[in-house]
N, C-alpha and C positions, 0 to 999 in steps of 0.2 A: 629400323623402328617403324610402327605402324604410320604413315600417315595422313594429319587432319584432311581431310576431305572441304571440309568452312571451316568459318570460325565464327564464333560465338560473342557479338559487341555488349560488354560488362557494365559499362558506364564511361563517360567523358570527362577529366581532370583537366582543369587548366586547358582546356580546346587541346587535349589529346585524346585519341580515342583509343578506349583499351580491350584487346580482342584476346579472346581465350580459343585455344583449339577446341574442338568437335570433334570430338576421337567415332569413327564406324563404329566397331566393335570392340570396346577398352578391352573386355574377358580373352579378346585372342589376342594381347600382347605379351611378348618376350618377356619372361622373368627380369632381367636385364632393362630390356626398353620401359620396364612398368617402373622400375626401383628411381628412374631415373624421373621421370614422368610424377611418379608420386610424390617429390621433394617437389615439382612446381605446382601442383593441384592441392598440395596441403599447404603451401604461402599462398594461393587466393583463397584457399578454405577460409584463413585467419582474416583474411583483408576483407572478406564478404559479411556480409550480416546476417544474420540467422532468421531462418525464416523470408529469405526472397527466396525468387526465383532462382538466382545465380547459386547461392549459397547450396540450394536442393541439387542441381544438375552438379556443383563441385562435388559434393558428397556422393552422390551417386555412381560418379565417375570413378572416385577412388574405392570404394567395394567392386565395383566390378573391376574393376585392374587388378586388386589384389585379389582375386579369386583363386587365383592361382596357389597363393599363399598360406590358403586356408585347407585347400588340397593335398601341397607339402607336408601340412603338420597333420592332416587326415591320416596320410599315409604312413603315419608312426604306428598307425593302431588297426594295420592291414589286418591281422588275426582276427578281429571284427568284423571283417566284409560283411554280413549279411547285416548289420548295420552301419552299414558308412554314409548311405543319403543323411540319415538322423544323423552322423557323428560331424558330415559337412556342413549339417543347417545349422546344428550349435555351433559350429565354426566358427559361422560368418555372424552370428552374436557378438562372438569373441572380436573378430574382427571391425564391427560398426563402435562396438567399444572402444575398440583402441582408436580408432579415425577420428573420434568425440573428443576423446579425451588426448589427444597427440599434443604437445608444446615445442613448440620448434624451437624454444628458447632452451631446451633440454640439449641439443648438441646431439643425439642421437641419431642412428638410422631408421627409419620406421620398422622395418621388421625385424629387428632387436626390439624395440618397444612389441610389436605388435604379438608376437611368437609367445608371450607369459600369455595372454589375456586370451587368444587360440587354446591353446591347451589348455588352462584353466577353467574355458567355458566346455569343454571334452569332459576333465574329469571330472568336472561337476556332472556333467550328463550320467555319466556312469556310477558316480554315486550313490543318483538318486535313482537311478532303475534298475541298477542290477540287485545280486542276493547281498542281503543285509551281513550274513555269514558265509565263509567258504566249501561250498558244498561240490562231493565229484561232478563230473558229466553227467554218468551215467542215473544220478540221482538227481538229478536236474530235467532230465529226461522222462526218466518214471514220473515224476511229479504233474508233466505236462499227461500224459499216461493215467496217472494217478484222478485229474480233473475231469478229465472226459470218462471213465468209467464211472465216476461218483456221482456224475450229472446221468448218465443211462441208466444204471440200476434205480439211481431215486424218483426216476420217470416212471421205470416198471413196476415196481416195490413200494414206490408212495411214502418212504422213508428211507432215510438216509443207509447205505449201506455197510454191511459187519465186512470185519474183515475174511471172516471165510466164505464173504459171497463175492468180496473183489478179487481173491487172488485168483479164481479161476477164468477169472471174465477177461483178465491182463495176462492173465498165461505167467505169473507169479506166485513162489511160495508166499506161505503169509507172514513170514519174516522179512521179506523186501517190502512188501508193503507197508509192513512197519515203517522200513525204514523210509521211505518213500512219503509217507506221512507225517515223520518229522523232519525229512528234508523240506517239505513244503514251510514247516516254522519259520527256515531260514530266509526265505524271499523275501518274506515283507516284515518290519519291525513294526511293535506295537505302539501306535499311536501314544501319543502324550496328550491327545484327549479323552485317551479310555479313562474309565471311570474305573477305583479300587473302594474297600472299604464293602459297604454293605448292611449299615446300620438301620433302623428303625426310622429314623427319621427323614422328614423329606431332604432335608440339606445334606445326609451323611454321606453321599460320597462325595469324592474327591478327584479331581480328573489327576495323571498319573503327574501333568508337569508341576501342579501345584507341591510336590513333594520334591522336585529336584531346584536348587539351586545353583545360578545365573550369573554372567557379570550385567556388573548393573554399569550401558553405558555412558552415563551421565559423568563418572569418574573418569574414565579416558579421554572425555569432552571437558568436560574440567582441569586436567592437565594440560591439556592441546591449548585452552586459551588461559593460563597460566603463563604457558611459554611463551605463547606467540605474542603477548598483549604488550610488553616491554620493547618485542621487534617491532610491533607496530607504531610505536609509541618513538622510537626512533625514525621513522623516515620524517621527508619533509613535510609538510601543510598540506601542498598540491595534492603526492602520492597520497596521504591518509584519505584526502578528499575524492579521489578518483578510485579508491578501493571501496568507502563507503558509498559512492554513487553506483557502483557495480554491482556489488556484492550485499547493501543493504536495502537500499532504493532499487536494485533490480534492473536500472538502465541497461538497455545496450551501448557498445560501443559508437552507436553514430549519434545515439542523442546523448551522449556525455558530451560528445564533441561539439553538439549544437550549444551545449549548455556553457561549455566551457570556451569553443571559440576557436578549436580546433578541430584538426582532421582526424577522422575515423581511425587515421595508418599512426598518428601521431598517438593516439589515446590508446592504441592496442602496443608500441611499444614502449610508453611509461607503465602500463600494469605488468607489459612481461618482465620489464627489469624489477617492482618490484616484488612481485610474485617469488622469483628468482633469489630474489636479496631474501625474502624470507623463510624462502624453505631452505635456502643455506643454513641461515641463521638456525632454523629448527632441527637440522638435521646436525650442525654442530653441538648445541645445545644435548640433544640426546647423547651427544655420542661423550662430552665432557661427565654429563652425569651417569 
């Protein structure tokens, strides 16, 4: 295992003082040395306050140890090499996501959590930038082909060019070019604020999304505290209390604790338990109905 070189003094409890390692270079630790490492840097994540100093250097510490991880699941999607820098930077999206969002009260190993929200933040990338429809190679090709002659003749020509003056220019019949032209349709899909319609009037058109119909969130949000409103309505006094000073009032956990009279470690394990009590509860509930 890599290691600390110092260490890093956090804060003083009760005249003990509490030191954190100083990892040299977190990104060259052992797959293994990091897995191990990331279970103690994600319990001081929870223990720190958001927005110090500690709390920034915890987070920090845990992307770049997991770098490695985000590489792993890169390497699903080798056939992409010539974009894999891009396919890592979404990565490690996926992966600041998961490190935000980690609950240690979940029981899990972080890269079982972390590994959905990696590849999630991939296939969205590709998604959004590849062709909208399935087009060959080779017509994926001509298209790029396709751009650069359309942009040279309409430099020469001063208008856009016919097809019988591009297929000689690409060294194509004018039936590839055809084709090659409506392969370009398929790259990019047409905006949902293109305008349809075409009437007389100044208001008559219509952008295309005002035609297609949505869910309307408000309903799902509406069920969600349907259900939950009964679970909340079950715990004790305190818990209701310590979820509305979090979650409604916005406190952190160390001014809840100033507020209430305890400690920051104390006030972050009554919300995990009941956090816990009620995504049980919600996750039962679903599954009954």
């Amino acid at each position: 295992m890599t290691e600390a070189t110092t260490t890093y003094v956090t804060k003083v409890t009760n005249g003990t003082r509490e030191e954190l390692p100083v990892l040299e270079a977190p990104q060259e630790i052992a797959p293994r040395d990091a897995r191990a490492l990331t279970k103690v840097f994600l319990r001081e994540l929870a223990e720190r306050e958001e927005g110090t100093h500690e709390y920034q250097y915890v987070r920090n510490t845990l992307i770049e140890m997991n770098m490695t991880l985000v590489r792993f699941v890169a390497g699903r999607f080798r056939a992409r090499a010539d974009e894999m820098d891009d396919i890592v930077q979404v990565g490690m999206i996926g992966l600041i996501k998961a490190i935000d969002r980690f609950d240690l009260s979940r029981e899990v190993e972080f890269t079982t959590f972390a590994v959905p929200y990696i590849q999630g933040e991939i296939k969205r990338f590709f998604r959004d930038t590849t062709w909208a429809v399935h087009v060959p190679r080779r017509l994926q090709e001509a298209r790029v082909e396709l751009a650069k002659a359309t942009d040279e003749l309409s430099s020469k020509l001063g208008r856009a060019p016919k097809v019988a003056e591009l297929a000689p220019h690409m060294d194509l019949s004018e039936r590839e070019v055809v084709e090659a032209q409506l392969a370009a349709n398929g790259y990019n899909s047409t905006s949902l604020d293109a305008t349809i319609g075409g009437g007389d009037g100044e208001d008559d058109d219509a952008a295309l999304a005002d035609l297609i119909g949505e869910e309307d969130p408000a309903l799902e949000l509406f069920e969600d505290f349907h259900t939950l409103a009964p679970l909340v309505e079950a715990l004790e006094e305190r818990d209701r209390l310590l979820l509305h000073l979090r979650f409604v009032e916005e406190l952190t956990q160390a001014q809840i604790g100033e507020r209430l009279g305890v400690s920051q470690m104390h006030v972050s394990r009554l919300l995990a338990r009941s956090l816990k009590r009620l995504r049980e509860g919600m996750v039962d509930t679903g599954t009954s109905g």
